[in-house]
MOPAC internal coordinates of N, CA, C and O (Angstrom, degrees):
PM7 1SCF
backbone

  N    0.0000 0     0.00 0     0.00 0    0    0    0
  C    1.4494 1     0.00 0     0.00 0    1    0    0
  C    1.5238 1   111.50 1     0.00 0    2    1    0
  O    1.2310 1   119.61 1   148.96 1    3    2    1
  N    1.6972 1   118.34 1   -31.04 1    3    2    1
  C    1.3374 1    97.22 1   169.79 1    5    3    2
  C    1.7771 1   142.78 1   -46.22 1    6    5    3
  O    1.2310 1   125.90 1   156.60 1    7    6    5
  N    1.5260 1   106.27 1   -23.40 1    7    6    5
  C    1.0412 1   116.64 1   176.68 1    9    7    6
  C    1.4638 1   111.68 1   -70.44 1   10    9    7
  O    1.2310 1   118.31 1   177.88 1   11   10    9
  N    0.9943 1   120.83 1    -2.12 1   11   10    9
  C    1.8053 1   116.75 1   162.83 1   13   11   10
  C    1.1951 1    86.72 1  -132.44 1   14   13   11
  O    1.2310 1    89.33 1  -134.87 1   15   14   13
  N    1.1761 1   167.81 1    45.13 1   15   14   13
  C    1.5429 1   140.94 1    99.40 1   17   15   14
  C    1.3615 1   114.73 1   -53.19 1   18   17   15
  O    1.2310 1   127.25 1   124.04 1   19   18   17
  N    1.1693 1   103.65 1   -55.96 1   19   18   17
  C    1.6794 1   109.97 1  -172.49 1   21   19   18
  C    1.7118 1   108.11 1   -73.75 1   22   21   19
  O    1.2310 1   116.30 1   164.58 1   23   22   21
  N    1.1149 1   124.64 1   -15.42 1   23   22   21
  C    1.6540 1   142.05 1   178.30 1   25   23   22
  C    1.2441 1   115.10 1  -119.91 1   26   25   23
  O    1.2310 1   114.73 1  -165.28 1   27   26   25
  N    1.2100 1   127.60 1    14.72 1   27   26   25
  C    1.5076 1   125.61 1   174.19 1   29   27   26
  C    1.6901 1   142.34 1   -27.38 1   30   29   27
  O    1.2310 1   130.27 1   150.39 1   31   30   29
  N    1.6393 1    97.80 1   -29.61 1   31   30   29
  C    1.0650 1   127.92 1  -173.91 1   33   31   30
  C    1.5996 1   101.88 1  -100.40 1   34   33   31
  O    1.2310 1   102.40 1   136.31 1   35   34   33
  N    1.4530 1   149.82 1   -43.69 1   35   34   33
  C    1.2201 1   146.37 1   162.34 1   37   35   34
  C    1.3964 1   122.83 1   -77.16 1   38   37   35
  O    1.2310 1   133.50 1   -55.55 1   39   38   37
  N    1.5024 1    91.51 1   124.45 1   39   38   37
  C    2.0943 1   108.32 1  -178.43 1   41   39   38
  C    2.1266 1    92.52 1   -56.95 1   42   41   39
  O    1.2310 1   130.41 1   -41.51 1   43   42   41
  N    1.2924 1    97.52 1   138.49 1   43   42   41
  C    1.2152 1   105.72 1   153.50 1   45   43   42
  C    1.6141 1   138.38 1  -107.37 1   46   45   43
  O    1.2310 1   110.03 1    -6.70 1   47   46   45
  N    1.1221 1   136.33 1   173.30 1   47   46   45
  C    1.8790 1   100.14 1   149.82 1   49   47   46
  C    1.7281 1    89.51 1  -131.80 1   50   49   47
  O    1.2310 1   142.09 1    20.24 1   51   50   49
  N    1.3905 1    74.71 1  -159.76 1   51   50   49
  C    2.0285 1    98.63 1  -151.21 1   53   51   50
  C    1.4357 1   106.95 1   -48.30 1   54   53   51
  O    1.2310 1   122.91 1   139.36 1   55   54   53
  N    1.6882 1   112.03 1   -40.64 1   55   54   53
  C    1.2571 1   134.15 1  -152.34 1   57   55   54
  C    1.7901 1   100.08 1   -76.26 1   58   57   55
  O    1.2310 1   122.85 1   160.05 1   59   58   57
  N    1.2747 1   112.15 1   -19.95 1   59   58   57
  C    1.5589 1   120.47 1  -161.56 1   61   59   58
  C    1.5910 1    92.53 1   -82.20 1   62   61   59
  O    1.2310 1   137.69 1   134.24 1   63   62   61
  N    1.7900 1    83.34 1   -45.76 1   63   62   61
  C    1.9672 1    84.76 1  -171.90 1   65   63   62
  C    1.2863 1   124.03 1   -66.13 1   66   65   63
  O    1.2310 1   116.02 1   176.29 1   67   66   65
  N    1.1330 1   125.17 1    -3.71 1   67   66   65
  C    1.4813 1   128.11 1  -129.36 1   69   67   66
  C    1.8794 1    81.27 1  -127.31 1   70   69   67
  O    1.2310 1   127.56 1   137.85 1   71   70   69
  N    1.6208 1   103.06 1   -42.15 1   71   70   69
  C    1.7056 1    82.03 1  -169.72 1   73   71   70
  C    1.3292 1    92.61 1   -86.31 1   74   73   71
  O    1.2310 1   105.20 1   163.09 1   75   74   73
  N    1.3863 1   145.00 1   -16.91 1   75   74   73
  C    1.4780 1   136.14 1  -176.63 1   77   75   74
  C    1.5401 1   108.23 1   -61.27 1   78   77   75
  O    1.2310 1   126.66 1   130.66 1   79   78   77
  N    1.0782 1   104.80 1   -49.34 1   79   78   77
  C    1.9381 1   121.64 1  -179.94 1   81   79   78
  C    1.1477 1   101.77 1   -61.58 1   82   81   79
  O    1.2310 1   109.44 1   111.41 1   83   82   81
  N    1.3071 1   137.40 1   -68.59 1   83   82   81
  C    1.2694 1   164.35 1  -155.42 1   85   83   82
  C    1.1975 1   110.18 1    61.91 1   86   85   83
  O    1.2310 1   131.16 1  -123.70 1   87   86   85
  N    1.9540 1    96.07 1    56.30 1   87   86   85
  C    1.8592 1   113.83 1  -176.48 1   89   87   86
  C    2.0102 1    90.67 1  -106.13 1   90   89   87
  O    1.2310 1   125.97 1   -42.52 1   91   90   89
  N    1.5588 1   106.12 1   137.48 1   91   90   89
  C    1.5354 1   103.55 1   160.54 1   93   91   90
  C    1.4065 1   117.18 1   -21.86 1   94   93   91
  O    1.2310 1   126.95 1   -27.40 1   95   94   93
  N    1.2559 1   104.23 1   152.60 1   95   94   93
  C    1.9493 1   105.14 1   174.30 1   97   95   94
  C    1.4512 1   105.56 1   -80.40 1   98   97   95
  O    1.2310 1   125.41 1   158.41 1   99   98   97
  N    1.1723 1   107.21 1   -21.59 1   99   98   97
  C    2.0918 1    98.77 1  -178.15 1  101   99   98
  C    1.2792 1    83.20 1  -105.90 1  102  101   99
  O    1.2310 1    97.91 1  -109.77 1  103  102  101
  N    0.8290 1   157.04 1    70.23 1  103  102  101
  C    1.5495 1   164.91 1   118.34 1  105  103  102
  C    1.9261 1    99.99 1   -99.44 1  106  105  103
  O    1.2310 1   122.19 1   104.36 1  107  106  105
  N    1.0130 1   113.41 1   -75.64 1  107  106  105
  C    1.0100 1   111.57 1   176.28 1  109  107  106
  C    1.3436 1   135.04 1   -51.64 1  110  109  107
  O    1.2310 1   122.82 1   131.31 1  111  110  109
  N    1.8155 1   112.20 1   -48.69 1  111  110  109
  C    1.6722 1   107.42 1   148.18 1  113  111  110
  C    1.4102 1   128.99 1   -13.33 1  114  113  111
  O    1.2310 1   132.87 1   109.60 1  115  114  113
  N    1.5182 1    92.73 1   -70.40 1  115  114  113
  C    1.4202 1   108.63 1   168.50 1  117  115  114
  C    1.1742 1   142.16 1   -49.83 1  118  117  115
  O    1.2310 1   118.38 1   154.37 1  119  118  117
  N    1.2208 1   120.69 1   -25.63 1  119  118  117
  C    1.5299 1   134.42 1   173.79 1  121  119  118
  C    1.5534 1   102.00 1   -87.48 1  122  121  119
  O    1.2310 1   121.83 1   116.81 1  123  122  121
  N    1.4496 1   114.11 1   -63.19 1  123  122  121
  C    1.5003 1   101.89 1   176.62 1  125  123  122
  C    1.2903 1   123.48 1   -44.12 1  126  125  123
  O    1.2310 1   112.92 1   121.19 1  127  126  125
  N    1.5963 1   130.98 1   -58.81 1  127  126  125
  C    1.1400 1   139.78 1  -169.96 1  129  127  126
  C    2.0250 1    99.59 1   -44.96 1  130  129  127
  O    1.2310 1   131.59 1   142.05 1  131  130  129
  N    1.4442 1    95.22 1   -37.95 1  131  130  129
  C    1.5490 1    91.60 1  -166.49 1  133  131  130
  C    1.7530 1   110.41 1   -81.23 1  134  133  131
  O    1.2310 1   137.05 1   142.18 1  135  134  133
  N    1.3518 1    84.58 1   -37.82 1  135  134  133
  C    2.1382 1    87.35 1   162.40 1  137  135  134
  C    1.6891 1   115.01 1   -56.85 1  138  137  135
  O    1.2310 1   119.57 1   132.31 1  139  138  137
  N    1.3461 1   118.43 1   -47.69 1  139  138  137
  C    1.5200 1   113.11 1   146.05 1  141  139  138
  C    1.0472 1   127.33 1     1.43 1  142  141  139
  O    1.2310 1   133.31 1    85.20 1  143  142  141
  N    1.5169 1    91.89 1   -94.80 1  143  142  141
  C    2.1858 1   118.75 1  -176.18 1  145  143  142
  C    1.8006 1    97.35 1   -38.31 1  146  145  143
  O    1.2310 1   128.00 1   117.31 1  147  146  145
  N    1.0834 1   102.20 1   -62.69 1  147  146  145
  C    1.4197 1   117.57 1  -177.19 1  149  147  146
  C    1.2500 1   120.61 1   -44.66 1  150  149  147
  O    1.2310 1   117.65 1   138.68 1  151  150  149
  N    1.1551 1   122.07 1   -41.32 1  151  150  149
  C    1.6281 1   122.74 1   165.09 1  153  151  150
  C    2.0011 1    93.04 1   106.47 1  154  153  151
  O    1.2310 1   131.01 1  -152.04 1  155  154  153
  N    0.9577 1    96.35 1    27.96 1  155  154  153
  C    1.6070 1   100.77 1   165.80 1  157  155  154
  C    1.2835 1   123.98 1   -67.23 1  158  157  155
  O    1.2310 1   134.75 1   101.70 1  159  158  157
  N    1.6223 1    89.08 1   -78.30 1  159  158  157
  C    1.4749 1   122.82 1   164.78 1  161  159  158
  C    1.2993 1   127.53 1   -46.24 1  162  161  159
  O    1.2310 1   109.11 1     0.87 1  163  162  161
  N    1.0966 1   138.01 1  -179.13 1  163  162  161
  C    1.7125 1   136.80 1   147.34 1  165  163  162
  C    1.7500 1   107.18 1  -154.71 1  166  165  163
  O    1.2310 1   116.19 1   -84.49 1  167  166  165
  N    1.2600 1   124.85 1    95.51 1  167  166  165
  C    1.3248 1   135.05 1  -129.24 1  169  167  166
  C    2.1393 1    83.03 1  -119.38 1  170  169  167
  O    1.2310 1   135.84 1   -39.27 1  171  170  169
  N    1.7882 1    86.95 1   140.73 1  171  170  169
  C    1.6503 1    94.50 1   179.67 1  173  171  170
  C    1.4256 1   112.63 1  -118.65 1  174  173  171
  O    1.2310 1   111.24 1   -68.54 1  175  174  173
  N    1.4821 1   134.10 1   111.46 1  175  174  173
  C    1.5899 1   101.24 1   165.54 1  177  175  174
  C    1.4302 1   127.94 1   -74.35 1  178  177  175
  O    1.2310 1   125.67 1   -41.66 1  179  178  177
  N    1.4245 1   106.71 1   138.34 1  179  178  177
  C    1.4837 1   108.31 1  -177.98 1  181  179  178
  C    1.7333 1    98.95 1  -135.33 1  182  181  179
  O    1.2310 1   120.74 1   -45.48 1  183  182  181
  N    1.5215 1   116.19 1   134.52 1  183  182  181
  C    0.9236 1   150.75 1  -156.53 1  185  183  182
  C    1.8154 1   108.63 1     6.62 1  186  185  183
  O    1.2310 1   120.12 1  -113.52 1  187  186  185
  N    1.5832 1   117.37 1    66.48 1  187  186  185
  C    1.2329 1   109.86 1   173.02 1  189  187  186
  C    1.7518 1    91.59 1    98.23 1  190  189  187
  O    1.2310 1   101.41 1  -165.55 1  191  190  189
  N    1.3055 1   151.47 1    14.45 1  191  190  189
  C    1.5987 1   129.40 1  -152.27 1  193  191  190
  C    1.5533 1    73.47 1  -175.27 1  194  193  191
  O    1.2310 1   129.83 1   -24.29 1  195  194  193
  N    1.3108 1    98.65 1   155.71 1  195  194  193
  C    1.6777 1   130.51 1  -170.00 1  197  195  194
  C    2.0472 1    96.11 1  -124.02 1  198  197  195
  O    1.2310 1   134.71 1   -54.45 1  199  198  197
  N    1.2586 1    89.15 1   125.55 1  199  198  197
  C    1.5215 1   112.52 1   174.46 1  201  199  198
  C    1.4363 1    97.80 1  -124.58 1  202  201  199
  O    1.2310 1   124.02 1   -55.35 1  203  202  201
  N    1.6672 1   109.88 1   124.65 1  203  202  201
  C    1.1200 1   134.31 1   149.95 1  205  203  202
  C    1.9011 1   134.57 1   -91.44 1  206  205  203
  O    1.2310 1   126.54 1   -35.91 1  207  206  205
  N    1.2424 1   105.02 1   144.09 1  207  206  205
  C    1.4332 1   102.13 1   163.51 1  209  207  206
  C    1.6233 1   124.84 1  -147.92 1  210  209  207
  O    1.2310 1   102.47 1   -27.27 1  211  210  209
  N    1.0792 1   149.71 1   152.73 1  211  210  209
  C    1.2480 1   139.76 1   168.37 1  213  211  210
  C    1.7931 1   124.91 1   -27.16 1  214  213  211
  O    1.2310 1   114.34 1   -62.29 1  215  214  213
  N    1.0208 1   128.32 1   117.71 1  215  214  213
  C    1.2942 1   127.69 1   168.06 1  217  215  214
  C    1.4966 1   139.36 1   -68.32 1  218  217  215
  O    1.2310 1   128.37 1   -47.61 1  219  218  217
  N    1.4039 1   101.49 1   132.39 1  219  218  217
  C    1.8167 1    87.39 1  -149.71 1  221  219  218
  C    1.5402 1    84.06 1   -75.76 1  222  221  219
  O    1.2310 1   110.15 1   167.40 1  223  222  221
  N    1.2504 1   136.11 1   -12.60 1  223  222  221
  C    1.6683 1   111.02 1   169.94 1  225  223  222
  C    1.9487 1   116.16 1   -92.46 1  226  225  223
  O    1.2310 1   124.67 1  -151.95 1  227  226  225
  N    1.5338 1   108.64 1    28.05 1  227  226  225
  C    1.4431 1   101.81 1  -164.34 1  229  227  226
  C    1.3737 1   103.64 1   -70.58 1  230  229  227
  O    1.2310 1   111.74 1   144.33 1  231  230  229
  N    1.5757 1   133.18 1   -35.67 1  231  230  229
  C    1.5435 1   113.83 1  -144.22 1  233  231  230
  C    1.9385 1    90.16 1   -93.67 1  234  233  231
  O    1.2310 1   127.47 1  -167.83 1  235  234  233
  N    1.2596 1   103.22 1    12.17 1  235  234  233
  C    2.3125 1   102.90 1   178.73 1  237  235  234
  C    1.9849 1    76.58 1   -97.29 1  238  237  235
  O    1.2310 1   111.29 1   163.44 1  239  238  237
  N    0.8660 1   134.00 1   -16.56 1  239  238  237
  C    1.1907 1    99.63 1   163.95 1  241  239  238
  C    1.3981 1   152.02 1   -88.38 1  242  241  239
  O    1.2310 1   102.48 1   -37.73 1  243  242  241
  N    1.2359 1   149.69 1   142.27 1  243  242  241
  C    1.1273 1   150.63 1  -116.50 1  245  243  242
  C    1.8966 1   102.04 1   -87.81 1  246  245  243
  O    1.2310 1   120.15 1   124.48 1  247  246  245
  N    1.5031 1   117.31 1   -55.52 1  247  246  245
  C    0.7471 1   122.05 1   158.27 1  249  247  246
  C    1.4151 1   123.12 1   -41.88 1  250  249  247
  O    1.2310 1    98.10 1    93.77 1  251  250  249
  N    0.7299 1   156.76 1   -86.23 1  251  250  249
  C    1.6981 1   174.25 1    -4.73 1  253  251  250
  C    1.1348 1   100.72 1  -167.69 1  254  253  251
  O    1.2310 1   118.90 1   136.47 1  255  254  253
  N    1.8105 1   119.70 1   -43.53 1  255  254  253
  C    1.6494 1   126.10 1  -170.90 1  257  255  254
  C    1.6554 1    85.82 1   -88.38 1  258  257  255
  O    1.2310 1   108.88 1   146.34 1  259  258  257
  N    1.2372 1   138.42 1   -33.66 1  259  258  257
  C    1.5457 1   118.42 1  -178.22 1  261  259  258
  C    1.7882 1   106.00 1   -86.50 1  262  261  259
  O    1.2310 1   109.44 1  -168.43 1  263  262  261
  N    0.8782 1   137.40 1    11.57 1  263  262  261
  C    1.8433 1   148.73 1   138.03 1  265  263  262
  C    1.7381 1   120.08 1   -59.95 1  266  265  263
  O    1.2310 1   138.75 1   114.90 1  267  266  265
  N    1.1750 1    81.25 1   -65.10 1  267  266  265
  C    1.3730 1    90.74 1   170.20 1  269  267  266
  C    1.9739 1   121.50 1   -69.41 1  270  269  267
  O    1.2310 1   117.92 1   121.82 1  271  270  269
  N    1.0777 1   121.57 1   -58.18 1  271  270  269
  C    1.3212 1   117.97 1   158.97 1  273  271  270
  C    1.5183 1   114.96 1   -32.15 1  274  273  271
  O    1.2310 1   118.36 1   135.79 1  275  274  273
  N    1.4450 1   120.74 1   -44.21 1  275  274  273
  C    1.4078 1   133.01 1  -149.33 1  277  275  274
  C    2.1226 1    95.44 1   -74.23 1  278  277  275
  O    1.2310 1   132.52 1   126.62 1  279  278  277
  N    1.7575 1    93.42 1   -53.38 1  279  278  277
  C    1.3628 1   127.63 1   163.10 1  281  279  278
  C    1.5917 1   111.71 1   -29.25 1  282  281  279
  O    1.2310 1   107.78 1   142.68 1  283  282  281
  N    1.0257 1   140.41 1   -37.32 1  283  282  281
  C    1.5986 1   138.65 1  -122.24 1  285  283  282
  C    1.8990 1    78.30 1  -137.30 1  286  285  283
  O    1.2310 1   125.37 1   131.67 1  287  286  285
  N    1.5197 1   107.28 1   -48.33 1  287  286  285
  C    1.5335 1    94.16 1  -178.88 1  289  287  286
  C    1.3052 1   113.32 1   -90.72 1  290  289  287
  O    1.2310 1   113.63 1   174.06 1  291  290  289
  N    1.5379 1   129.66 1    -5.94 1  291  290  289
  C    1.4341 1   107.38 1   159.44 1  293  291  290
  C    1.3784 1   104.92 1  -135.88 1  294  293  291
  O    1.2310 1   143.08 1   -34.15 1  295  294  293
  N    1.6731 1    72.78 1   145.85 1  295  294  293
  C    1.8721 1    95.48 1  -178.18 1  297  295  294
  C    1.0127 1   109.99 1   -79.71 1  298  297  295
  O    1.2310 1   124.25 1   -13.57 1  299  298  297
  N    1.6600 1   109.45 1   166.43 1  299  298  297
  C    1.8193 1    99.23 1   175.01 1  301  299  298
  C    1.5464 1   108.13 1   -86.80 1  302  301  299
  O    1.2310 1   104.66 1   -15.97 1  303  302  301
  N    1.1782 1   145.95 1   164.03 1  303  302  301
  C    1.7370 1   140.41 1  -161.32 1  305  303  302
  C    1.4387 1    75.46 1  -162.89 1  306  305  303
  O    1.2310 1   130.90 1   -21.44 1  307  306  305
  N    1.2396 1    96.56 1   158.56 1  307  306  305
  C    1.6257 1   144.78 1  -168.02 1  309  307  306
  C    1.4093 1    98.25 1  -111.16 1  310  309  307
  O    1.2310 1   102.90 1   -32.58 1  311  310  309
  N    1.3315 1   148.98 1   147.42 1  311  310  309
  C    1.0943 1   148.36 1  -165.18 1  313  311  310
  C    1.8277 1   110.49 1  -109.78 1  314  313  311
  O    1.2310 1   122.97 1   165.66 1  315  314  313
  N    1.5901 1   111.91 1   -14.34 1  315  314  313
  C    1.1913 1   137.76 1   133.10 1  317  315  314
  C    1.5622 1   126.76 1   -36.99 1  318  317  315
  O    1.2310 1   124.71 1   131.01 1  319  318  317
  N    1.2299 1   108.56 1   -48.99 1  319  318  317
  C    1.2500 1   117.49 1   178.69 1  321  319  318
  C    1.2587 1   148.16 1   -93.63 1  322  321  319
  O    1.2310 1   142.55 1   163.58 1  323  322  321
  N    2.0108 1    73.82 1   -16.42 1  323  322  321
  C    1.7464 1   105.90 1   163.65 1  325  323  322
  C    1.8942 1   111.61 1   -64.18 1  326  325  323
  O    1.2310 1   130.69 1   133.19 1  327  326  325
  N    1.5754 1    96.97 1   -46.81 1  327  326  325
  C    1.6755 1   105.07 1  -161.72 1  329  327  326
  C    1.4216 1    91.98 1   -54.47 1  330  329  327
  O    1.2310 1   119.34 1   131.41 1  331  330  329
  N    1.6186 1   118.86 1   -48.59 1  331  330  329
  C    1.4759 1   118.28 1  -139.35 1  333  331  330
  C    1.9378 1   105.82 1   -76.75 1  334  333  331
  O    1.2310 1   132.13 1   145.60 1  335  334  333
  N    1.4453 1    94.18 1   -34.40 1  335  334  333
  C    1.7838 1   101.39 1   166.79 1  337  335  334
  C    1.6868 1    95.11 1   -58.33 1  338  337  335
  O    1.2310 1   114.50 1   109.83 1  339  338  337
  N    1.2352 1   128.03 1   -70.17 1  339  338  337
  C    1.3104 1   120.78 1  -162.40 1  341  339  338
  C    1.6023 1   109.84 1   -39.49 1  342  341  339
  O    1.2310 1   119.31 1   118.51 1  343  342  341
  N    1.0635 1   118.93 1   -61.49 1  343  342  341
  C    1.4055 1   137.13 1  -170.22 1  345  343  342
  C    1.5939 1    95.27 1   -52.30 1  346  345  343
  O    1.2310 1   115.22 1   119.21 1  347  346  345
  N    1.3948 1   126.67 1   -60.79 1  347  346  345
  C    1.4309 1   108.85 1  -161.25 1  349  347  346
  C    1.4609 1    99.86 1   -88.19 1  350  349  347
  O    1.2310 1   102.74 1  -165.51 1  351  350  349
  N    1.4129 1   149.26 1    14.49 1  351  350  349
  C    1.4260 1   150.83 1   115.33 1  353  351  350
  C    1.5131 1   107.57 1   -36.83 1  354  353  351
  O    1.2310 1   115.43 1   112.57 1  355  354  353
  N    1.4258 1   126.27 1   -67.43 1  355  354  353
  C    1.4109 1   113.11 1  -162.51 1  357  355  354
  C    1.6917 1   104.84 1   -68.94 1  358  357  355
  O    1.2310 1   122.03 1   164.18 1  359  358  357
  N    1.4476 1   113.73 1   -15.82 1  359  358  357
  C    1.8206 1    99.47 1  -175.32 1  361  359  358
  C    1.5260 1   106.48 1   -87.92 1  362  361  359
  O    1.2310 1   117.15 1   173.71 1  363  362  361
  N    1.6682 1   123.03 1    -6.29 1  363  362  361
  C    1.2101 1   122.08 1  -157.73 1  365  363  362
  C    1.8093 1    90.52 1   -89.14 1  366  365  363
  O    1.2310 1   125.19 1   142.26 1  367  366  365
  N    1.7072 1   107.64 1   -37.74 1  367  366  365
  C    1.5814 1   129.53 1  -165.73 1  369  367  366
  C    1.5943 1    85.71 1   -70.67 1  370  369  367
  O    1.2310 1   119.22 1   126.58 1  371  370  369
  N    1.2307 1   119.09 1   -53.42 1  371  370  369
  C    2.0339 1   113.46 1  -162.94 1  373  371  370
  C    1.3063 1   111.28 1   -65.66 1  374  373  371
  O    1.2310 1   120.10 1   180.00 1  375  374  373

């Protein structure tokens, strides 16, 4: 969600979010579309492609403080960065 806190005012699409996170793009589809439903979002189509941005009514919604909480305890990780922590755990454990 930081990427529309800090951008609140600029539509994004999936592809923006997806390399900032460095979450799958249908991972991310998916989450936006559902921040949508939710009244998070406020989502535009533009030529065939869905642009999102923060909703100026998001934080009256109910959800929004459990996003953000959710936000704060996970970081975004690189899946690169996952192996290489793992790896120097298992030589510290052997």
């Amino acid at each position: 969600m930081d990427i529309f806190i800090t951008e609140s005012e600029q539509w994004v699409d999936c592809n923006a979010v997806a390399l900032k996170t460095a979450i799958p793009g249908s991972t991310v589809r998916h989450l936006l579309f559902n921040f949508f439903k939710l009244g998070i979002l406020e989502r535009a189509e533009v030529f065939g492609g869905f642009r999102y941005r923060l909703s100026p009514t998001a934080q009256a919604q109910p959800y929004f403080a459990r996003v953000q909480e959710a936000a704060a305890v996970m970081q975004p990780w690189k899946p690169s960065e996952l192996a290489s922590t793992s790896a120097a755990g298992s030589k510290q454990a052997g």
